[in-house]
N, C-alpha and C positions, 0 to 999 in steps of 0.2 A: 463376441469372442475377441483377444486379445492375444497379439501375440510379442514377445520379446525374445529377445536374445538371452545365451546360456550364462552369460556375467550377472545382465541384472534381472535374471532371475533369482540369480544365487544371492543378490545382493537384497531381491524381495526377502527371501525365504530367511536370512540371517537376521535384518529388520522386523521382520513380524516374531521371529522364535525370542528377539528380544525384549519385543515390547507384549510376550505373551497374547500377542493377536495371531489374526488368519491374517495370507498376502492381499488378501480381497479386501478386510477390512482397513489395513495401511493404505492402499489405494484411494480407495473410497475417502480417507481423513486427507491423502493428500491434493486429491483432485478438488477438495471443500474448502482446504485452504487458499490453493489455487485462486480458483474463482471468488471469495471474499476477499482475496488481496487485491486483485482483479477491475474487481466491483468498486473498491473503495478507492484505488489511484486512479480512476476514469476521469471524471472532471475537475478540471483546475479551480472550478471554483466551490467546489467542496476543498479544496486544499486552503484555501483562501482562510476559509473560516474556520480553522481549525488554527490557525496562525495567532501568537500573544499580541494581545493588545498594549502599545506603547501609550506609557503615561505622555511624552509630549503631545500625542496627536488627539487627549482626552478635548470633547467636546467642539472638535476640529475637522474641517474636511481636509486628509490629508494633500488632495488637488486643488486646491482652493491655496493652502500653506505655499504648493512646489508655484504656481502661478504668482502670487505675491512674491514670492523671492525673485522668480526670474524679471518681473515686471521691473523688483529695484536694482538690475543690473543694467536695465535698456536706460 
């Protein structure tokens, strides 16, 4: 059981009459989204790889490149 206040309920029930659903089922779509947004921004390093790949750094370790630069400023 659930309970809310009298605004946004009213704001369920104008949502759902919109989208031709029940409030249960807007619920249910928003709490799913929720938790897939959730799920997918948890670890940085799934962020990582979802990131374009730079033609300069083609066949490159890019920490290998940042160490050789700073090596020729010592």
């Amino acid at each position: 059981m659930l309970t809310i206040d009298l605004e946004l309920e009213e704001s369920l029930q104008a949502i759902a009459k919109q989208e031709h659903s029940s409030p249960n089922e807007i619920i249910k779509k928003l709490v799913s989204q929720y938790l897939s947004q959730k799920k997918s921004s948890e670890l940085v390093t799934d962020i990582v790889k979802d990131l374009p790949e730079f033609p300069c750094f083609a066949n490159q370790d890019p920490l290998q490149l940042q160490r050789a630069m700073r090596d020729e400023w010592n």
